[in-house]
C-alpha positions as a printed NumPy array, in Angstrom:
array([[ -4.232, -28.735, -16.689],
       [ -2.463, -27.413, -19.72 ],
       [ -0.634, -23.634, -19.289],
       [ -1.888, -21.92 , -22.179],
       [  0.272, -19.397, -24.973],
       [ -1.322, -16.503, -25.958],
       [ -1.765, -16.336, -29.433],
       [ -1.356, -12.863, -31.47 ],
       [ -4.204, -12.075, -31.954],
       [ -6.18 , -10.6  , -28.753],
       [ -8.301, -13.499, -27.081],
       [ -7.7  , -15.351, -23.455],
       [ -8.834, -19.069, -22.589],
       [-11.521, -19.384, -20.397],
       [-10.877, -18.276, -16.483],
       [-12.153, -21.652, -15.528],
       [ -8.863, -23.363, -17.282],
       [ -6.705, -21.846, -14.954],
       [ -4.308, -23.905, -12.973],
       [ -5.491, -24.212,  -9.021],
       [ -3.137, -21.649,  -8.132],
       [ -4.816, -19.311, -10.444],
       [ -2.441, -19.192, -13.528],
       [ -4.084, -19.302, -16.905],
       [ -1.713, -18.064, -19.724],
       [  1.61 , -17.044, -20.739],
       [  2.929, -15.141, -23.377],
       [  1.215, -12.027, -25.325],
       [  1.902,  -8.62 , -24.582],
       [  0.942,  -5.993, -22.629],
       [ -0.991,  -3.725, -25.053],
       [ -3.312,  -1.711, -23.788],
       [ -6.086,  -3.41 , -25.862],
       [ -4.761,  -6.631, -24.453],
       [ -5.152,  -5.991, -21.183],
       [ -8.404,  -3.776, -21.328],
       [ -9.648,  -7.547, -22.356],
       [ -8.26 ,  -9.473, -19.651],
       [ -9.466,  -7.538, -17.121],
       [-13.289,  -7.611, -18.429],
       [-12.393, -11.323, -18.638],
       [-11.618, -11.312, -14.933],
       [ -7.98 , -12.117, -15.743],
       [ -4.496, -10.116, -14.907],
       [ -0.924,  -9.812, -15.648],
       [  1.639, -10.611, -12.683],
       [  5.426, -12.059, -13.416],
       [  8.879, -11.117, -12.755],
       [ 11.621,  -9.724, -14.426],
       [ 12.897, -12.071, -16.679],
       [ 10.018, -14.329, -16.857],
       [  7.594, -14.262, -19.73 ],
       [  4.274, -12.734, -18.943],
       [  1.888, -14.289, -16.995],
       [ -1.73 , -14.34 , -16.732],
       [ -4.008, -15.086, -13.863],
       [ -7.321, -15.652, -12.633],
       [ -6.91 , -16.98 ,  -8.905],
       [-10.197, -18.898,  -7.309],
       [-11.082, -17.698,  -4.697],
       [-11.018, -13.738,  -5.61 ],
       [-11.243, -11.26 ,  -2.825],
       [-13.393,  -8.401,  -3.721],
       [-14.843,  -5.664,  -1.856],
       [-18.096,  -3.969,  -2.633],
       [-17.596,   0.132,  -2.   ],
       [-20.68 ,   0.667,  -0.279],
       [-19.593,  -1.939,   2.438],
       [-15.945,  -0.094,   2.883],
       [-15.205,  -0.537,   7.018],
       [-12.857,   2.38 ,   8.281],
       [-10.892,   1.001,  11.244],
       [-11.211,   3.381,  14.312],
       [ -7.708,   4.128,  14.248],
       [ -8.27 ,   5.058,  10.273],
       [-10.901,   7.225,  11.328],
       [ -8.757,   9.064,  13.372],
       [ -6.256,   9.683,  10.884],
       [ -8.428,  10.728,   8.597],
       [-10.62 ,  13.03 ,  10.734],
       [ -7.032,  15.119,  12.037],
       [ -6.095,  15.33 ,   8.328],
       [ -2.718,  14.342,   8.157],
       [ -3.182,  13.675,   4.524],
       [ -4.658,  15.274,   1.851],
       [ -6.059,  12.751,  -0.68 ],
       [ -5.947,  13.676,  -4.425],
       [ -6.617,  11.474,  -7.941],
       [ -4.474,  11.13 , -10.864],
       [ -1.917,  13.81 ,  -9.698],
       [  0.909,  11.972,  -9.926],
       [  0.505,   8.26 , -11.541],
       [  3.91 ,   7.895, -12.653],
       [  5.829,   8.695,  -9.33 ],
       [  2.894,   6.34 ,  -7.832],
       [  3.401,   3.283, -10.149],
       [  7.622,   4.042,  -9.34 ],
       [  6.942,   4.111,  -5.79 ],
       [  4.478,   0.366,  -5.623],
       [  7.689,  -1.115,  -7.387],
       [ 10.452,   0.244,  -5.636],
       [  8.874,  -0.424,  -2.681],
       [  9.956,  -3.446,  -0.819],
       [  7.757,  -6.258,   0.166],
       [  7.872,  -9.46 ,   2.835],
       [  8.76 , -12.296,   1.546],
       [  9.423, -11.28 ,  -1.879],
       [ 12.546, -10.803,  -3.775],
       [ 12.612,  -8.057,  -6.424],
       [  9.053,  -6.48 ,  -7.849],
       [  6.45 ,  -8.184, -10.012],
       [  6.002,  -4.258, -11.578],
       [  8.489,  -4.443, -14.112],
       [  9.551,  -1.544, -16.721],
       [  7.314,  -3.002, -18.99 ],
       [  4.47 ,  -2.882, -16.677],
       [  5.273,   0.896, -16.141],
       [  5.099,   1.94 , -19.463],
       [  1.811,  -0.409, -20.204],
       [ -0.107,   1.033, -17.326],
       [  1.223,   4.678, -17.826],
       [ -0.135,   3.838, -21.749],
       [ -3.48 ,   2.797, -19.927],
       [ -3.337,   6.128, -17.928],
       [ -3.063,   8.753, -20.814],
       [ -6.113,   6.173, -22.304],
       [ -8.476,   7.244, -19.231],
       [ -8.082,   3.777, -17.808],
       [ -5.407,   3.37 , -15.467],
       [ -5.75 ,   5.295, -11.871],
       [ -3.941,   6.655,  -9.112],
       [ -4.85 ,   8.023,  -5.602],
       [ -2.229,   9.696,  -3.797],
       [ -1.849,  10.586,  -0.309],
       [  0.343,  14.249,   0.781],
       [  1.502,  15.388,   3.575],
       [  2.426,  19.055,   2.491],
       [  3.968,  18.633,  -1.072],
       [  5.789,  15.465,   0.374],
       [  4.068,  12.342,  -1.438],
       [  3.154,  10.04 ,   1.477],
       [  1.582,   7.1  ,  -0.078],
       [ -0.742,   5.912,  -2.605],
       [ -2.521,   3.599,  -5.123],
       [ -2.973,   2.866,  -8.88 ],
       [ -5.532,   0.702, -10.617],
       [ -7.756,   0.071, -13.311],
       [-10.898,   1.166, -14.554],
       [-13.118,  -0.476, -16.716],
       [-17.054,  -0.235, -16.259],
       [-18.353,  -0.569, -13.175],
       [-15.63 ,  -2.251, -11.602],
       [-11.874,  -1.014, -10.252],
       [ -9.785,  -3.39 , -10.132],
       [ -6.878,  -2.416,  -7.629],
       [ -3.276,  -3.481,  -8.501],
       [ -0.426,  -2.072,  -5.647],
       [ -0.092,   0.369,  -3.116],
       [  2.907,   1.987,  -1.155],
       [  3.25 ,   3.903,   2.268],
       [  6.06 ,   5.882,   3.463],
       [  4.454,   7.553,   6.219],
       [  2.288,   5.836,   8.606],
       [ -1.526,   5.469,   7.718],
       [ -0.47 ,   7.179,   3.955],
       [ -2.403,   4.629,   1.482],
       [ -4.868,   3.485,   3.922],
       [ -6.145,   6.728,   3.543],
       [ -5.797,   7.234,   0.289],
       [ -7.576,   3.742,   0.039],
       [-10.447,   4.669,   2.137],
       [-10.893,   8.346,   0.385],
       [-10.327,   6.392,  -2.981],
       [-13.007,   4.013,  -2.142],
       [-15.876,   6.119,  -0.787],
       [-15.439,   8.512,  -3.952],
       [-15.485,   5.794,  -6.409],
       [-18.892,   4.273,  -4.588],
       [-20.126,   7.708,  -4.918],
       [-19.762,   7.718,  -8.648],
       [-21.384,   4.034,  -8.79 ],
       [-18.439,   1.457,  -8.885],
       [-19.716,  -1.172,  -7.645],
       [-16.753,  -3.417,  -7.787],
       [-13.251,  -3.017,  -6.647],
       [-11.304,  -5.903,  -7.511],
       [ -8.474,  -7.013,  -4.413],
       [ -7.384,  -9.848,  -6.579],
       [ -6.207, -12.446,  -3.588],
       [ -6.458, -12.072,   0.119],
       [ -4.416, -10.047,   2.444],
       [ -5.29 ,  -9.559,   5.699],
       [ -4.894,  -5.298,   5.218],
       [ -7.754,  -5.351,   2.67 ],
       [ -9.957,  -7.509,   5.08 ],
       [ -9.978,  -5.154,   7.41 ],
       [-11.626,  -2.94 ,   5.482],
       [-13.941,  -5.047,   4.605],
       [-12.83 ,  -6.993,   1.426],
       [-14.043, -10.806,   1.059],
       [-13.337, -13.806,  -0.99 ],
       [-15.585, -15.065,  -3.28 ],
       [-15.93 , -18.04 ,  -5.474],
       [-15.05 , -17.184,  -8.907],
       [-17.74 , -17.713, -10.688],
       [-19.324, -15.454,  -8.445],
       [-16.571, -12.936,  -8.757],
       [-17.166, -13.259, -12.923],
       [-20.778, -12.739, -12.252],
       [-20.389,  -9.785, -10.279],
       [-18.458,  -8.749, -12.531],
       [-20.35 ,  -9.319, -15.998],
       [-23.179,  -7.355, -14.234],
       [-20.421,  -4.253, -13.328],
       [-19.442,  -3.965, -17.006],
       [-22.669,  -3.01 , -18.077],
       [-22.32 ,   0.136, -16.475],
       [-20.566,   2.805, -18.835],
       [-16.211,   3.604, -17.557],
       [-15.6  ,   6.284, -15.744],
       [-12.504,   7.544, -18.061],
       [-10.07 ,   9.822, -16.46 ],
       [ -8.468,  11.922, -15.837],
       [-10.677,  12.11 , -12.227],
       [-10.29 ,  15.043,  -9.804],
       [-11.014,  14.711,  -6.073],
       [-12.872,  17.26 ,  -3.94 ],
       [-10.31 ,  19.809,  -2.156],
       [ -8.312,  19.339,   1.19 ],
       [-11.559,  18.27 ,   3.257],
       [-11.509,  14.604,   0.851],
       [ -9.969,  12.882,   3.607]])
């Protein structure tokens, strides 16, 4: 199948034309009216530095439904001892710095380039774009950053530098955002981590389905605020 170039103005090929891998596009730019559209198409940005950006829509997609988060025991744990105290939109900036500083197995270099730093801290001031941090004290321990767009949060990278740090922030994160009536979070591809919480793949035209259905529900525009210490 064909790799397709963005034109200018704002419009993505059809998920289904994506290569088996999952990549669909290239080119375009990372506006946040751009990607606002790709995600409620089911599609994403991920490339390197250097590299022209590209657009995906991977089949399978691994999804996870909020009301069906699993806490591991040993998560539980954490969480009940509160080692962490879990807090929203505090510090998206230091959070986006951290996911792409942070080093990763088997990869060389970060797929979150500057560019992706400033678009997502552009989607941020918007309402869109998410963070969940984890603290021990005033250190910042770990956390996560994503999107949000209806019903749906689609999750893009988390860091740790303390042990258990965005697994709780994850697990806080994802009970608060099933209490506000997400009903889709959005893992993207499999890892083994987000399985164990409970995360699946699914086909995806299921995933678009699930989707479609999600988007009908109205965005839950930041910024968002978390309950005090006792959120973990």
């Amino acid at each position: 199948m064909p790799i397709y170039r963005l034109p200018r103005q704002i419009a993505f090929p059809a998920p289904s034309l994506a290569e088996p891998d999952g990549l669909l596009a290239v080119g375009g730019d990372l506006s946040a009216e751009r990607l606002l559209a790709a995600y409620a198409a089911g599609i994403f940005p991920w490339y390197s530095d250097g590299d022209p950006i590209l657009w995906w829509s991977p089949d399978p997609r691994m999804v996870l439904e909020p009301g069906r988060l699993h806490v591991p025991a040993s998560l539980r744990r954490t969480l009940r001892r509160g080692l962490y105290r879990v807090t929203a939109d505090r510090a998206f900036g230091r959070v986006i710095r951290r996911c792409a500083a942070k080093g990763r197995p088997g990869q060389d270099g970060t797929w979150i380039t500057s560019e992706m730093v400033s678009a997502y801290e552009r989607l941020h001031a918007l309402g869109y774009a998410h963070s969940f941090e984890a603290w021990a004290g005033e250190e910042l321990a770990g956390g996560l950053y994503g999107v949000s767009l209806g019903g749906a949060f689609f999750g893009e990278s988390m860091f740790a530098d303390r042990p258990d740090a965005s697994k709780s922030a994850f697990a806080v994160g994802v009970r608060w955002l099933a209490a506000r009536g997400i009903r889709l979070v959005d893992c993207q591809v499999r890892t083994e981590h987000l399985a164990r919480f409970g995360a699946e793949e699914v086909p995806r035209t299921e995933f678009l389905d699930r989707l479609a259905g999600a988007l009908v529900s109205p965005t839950l525009r930041g910024p968002w605020e978390l309950p005090g210490p006792a959120a973990g």
